[in-house]
C-alpha positions in Angstrom: -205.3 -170.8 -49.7 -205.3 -174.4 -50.5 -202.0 -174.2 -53.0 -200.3 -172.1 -49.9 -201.2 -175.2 -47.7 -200.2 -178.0 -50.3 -196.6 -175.4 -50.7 -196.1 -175.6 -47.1 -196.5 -179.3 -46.6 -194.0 -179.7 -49.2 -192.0 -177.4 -47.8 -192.0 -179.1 -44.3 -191.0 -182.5 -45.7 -187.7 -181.1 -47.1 -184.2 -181.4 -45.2 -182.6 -178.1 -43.6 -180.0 -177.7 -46.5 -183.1 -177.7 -49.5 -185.0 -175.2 -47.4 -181.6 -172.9 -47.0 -181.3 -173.0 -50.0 -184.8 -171.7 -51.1 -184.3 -169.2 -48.8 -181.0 -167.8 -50.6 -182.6 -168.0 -54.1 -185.7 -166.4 -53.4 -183.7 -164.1 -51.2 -181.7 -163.5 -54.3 -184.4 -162.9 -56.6 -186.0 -160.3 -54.4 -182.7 -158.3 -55.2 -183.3 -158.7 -59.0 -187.0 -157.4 -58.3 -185.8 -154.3 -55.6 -183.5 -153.7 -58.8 -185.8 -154.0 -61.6 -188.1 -151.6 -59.1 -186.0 -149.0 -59.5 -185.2 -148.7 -62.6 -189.2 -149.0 -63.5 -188.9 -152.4 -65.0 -191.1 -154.2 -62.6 -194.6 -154.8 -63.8 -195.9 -156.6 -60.3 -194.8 -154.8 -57.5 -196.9 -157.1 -55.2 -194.3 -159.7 -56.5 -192.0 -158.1 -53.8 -194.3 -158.0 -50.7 -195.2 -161.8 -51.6 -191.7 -163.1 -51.8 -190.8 -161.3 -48.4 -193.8 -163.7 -47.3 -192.2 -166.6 -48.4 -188.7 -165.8 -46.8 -190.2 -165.4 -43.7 -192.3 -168.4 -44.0 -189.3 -170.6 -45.0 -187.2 -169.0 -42.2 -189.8 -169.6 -39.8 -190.3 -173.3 -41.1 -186.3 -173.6 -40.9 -186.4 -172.3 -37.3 -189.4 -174.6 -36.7 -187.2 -178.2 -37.5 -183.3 -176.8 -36.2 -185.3 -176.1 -32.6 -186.7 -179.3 -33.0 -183.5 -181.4 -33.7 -182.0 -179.4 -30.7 -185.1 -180.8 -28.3 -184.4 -184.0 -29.4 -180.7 -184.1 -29.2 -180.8 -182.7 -25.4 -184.1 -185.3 -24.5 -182.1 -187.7 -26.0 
C-alpha cells in the first residue's frame, strides 16, 4: 500500500507528456502480455488485471492535471 502511495506521488510530480507516455508503454506491454496469454506463455496472469490498474490510474492522474490547467487558464 505504502509503495502504491510513494508510486503515485511520483507519478503526480511528472509533466503531462512523461505521464502519456507511461500510459502508451504500459499500454503496449499489456498487448505483449494479452499475447503471451494466448499462446500459454504467461506465467502471472494477475500481471494483466494489475497493469489495467495502472492505466487507469495514470489516465485518471492525467485527467486530474489537464482539468486542472484548463481551471486555471479560464480563472485566469
Amino acid at each position: 500500500m505504502a509503495k502504491r502511495l510513494e508510486q503515485l506521488r511520483e507519478i503526480k510530480g511528472l509533466p503531462l507528456n512523461q505521464i502519456s507516455g507511461r500510459i502508451t508503454e504500459a499500454q503496449k506491454k499489456l498487448t505483449v502480455l494479452r499475447q503471451d496469454k494466448l499462446l500459454g506463455k504467461l506465467k502471472n496472469p494477475k500481471e494483466i488485471g494489475e497493469l489495467k490498474k495502472t492505466i487507469a490510474r495514470l489516465k485518471t492522474i492525467l485527467d486530474e492535471k489537464v482539468t486542472a490547467q484548463i481551471q486555471e487558464k479560464t480563472h485566469a
